[in-house]
C-alpha positions in Angstrom: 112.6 101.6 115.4 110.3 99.6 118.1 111.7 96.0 119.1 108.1 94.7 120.1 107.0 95.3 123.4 102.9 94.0 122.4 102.5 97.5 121.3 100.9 97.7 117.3 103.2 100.0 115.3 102.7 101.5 111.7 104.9 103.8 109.8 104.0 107.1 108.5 105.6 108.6 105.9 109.5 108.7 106.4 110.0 110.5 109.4 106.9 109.3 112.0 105.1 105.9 113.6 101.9 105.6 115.2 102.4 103.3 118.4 98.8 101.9 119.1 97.0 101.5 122.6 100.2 103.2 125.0 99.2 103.2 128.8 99.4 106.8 129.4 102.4 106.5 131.6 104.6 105.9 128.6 104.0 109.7 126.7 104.4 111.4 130.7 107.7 109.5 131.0 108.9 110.8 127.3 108.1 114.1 127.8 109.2 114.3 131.5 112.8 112.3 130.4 113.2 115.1 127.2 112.3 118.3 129.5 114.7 117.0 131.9 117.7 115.8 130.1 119.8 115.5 127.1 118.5 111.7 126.7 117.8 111.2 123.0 114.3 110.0 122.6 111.4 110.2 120.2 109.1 113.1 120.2 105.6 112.9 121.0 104.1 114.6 117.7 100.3 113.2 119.0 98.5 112.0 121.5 95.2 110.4 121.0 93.0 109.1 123.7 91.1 105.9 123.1 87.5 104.7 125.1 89.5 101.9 127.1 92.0 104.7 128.4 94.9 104.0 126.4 97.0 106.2 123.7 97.7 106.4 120.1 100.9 108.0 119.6 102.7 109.8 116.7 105.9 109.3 117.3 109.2 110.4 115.8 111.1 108.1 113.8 114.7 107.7 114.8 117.5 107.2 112.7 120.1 104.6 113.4 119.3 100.5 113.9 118.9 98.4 117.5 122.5 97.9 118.9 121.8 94.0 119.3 121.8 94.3 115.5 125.1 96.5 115.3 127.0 95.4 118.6 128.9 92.5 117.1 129.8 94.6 114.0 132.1 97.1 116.8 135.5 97.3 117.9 136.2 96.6 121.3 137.2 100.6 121.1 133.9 101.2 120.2 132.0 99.4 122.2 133.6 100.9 125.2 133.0 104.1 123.8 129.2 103.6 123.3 128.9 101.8 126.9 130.4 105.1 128.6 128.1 107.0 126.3 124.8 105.1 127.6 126.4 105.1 131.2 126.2 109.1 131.1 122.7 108.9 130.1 121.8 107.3 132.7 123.1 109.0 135.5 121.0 111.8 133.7 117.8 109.9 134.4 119.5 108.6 138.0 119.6 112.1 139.0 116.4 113.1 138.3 114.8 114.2 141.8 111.4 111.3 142.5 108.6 113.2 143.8 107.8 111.1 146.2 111.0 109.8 148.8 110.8 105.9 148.4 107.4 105.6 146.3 107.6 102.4 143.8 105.7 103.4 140.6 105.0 105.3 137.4 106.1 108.6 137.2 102.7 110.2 138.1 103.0 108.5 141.6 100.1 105.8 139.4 100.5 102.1 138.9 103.2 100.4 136.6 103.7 97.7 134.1 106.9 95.2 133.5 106.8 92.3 131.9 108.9 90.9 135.0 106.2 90.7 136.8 103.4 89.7 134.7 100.9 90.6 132.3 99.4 93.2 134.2 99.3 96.6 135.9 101.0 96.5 139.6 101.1 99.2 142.6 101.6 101.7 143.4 103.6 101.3 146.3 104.4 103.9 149.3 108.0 101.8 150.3 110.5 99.6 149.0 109.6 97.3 151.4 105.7 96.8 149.6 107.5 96.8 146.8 109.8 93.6 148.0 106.5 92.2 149.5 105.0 92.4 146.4 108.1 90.8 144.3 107.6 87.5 147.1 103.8 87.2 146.4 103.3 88.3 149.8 105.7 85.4 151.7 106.8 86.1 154.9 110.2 86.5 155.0 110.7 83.8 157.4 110.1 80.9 154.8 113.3 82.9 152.6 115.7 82.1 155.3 117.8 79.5 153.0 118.2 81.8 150.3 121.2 85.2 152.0 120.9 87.0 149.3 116.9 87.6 149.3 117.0 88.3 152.9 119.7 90.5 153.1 118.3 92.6 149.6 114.7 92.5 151.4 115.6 93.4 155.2 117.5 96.6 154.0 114.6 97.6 152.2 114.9 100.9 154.2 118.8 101.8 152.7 117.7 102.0 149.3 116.4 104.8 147.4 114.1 104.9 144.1 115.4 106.3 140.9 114.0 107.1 137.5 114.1 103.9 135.9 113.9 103.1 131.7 114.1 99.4 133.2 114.2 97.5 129.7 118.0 99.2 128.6 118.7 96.0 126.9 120.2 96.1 123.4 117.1 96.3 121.8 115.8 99.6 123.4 119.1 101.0 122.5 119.6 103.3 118.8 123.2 103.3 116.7 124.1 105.3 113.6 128.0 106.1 112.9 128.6 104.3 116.2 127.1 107.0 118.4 123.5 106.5 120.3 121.1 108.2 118.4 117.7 107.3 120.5 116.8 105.4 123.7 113.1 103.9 123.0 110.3 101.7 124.6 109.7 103.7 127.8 106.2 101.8 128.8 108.2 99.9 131.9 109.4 103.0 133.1 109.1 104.4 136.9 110.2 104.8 139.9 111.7 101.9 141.0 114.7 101.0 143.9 118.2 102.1 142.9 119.3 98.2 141.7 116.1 97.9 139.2 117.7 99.1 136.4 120.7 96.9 136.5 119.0 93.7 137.7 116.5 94.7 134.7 118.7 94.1 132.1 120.1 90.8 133.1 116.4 89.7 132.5 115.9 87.8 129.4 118.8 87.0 129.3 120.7 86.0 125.8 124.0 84.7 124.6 124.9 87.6 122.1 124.6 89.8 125.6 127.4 88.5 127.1 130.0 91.1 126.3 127.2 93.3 126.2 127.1 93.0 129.9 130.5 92.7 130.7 131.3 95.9 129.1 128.2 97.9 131.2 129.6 96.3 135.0 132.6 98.5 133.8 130.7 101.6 133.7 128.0 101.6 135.9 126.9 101.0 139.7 126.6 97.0 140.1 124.3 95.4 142.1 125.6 92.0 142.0 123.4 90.4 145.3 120.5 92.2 144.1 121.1 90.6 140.7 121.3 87.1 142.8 118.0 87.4 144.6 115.8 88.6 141.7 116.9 85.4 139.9 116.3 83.7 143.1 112.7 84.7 143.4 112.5 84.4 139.6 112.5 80.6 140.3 110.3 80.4 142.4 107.6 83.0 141.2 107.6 82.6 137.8 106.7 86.0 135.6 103.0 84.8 135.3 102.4 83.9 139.1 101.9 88.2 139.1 98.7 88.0 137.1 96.3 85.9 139.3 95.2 87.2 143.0 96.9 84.5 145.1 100.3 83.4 144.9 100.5 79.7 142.6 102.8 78.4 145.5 104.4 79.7 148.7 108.2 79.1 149.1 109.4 75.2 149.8 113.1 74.8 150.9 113.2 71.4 149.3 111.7 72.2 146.3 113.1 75.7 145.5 116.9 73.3 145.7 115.4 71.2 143.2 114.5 73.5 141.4 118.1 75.4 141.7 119.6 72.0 140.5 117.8 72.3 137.4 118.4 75.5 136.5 121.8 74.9 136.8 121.8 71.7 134.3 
């Protein structure tokens, strides 16, 4: 049921798994997303605390297998079908009303983990443009000048809003049976996060068996293709691991962020 996300899981009996050492963010984001919508997720059967803070959960086991496994078993029918299907879920969790206007973080208004940006807890944030900040390793915005889209995405901080984010809806996170999506799993990036973050999300990590994957989904959901273009353009310059020590490994270098772009594109 779990693709791997660091967490420990065991199975119990036919029907349950215990997830080890959860952030408590992750069973507030299940319940809140089941309360609130018709998403298909697991139940939390347990929660149970541990010394350092973090949860042991009994979790529902979902039937049905990852759609990374199943995609290139589907008609092109059915593939639309399932994409319009997953598009309506989430405008479910798009809907849902942030309880702060503009806040960056976990549900609770608390800090947030995503593996694209490090190892580590982040935030909270109060704006967008903290958030953004954040995302440059604190560079001014003057030395970005060469790059349109970052400055553009980062000076309209202010137009965008936050949304309830999953913000790791790749194939993996993603449950099939009889063609019809029977869970949506791994909710430990989960937040609130700006609008785009959930389609620039899962163009991250990228792989070849996606490809269809993702040109099906720009046919059935908002796009945020400049967005898209400047979180790969600070991707090259602050790599995912620059997040987890205090000061930023390197500020931005004109010269060397182009060779850098030449290389990537090798």
């Amino acid at each position: 049921m779990l693709k791997g996300s660091g967490a420990k899981v065991r199975y119990i009996g036919r029907n349950q798994l215990i997830k080890y050492q959860c952030h408590p963010t992750e069973s507030e984001a299940m319940e809140f997303v089941r309360k609130n919508t018709t998403i298909p997720i697991p139940k939390v059967f347990g929660v149970y605390n541990r010394e350092d803070g973090s949860q042991d959960l009994v979790l529902e086991l979902l039937p049905g297998s990852a759609l990374n496994v199943t995609w290139q078993t589907l008609t092109l029918e059915e593939k639309s079908d399932l994409v319009t299907e997953l598009a309506g879920y989430l405008l479910q969790l798009r809907c849902l009303q942030p309880r702060k206007e503009g806040f960056v973080g976990s549900l609770m208004l608390g800090s947030s983990y995503d593996h694209r940006l490090g190892g580590r807890r982040f935030g909270p944030f109060e704006s967008i443009a903290d958030f953004h900040k954040f995302v440059r390793r604190g560079d001014s915005m003057d030395l970005w000048n060469f790059d349109k889209d970052v400055t553009d995405v980062h000076n309209k901080s202010d137009s965008y809003v936050t949304k309830f984010t999953h913000a790791d809806m790749s194939p993996e996170s993603i449950l099939v049976k009889n063609r019809k999506i029977t869970g949506i799993i791994d909710w430990e990036f989960s937040g609130w996060f700006p609008e785009y973050w959930e389609y620039t999300k899962m163009y991250f990590g990228w792989r070849p068996y996606r490809g269809d994957f993702y040109h099906e989904m720009d046919k059935g959901i908002t796009t945020y293709p400049q967005e898209l273009a400047a979180d790969k353009a600070t991707l090259k310059v602050y790599d995912i691991w620059s997040y987890d020590i205090d000061r930023p490994r390197r500020s931005v270098d004109e010269g060397k962020w182009r060779e850098w772009d030449v290389a990537m594109r090798r």
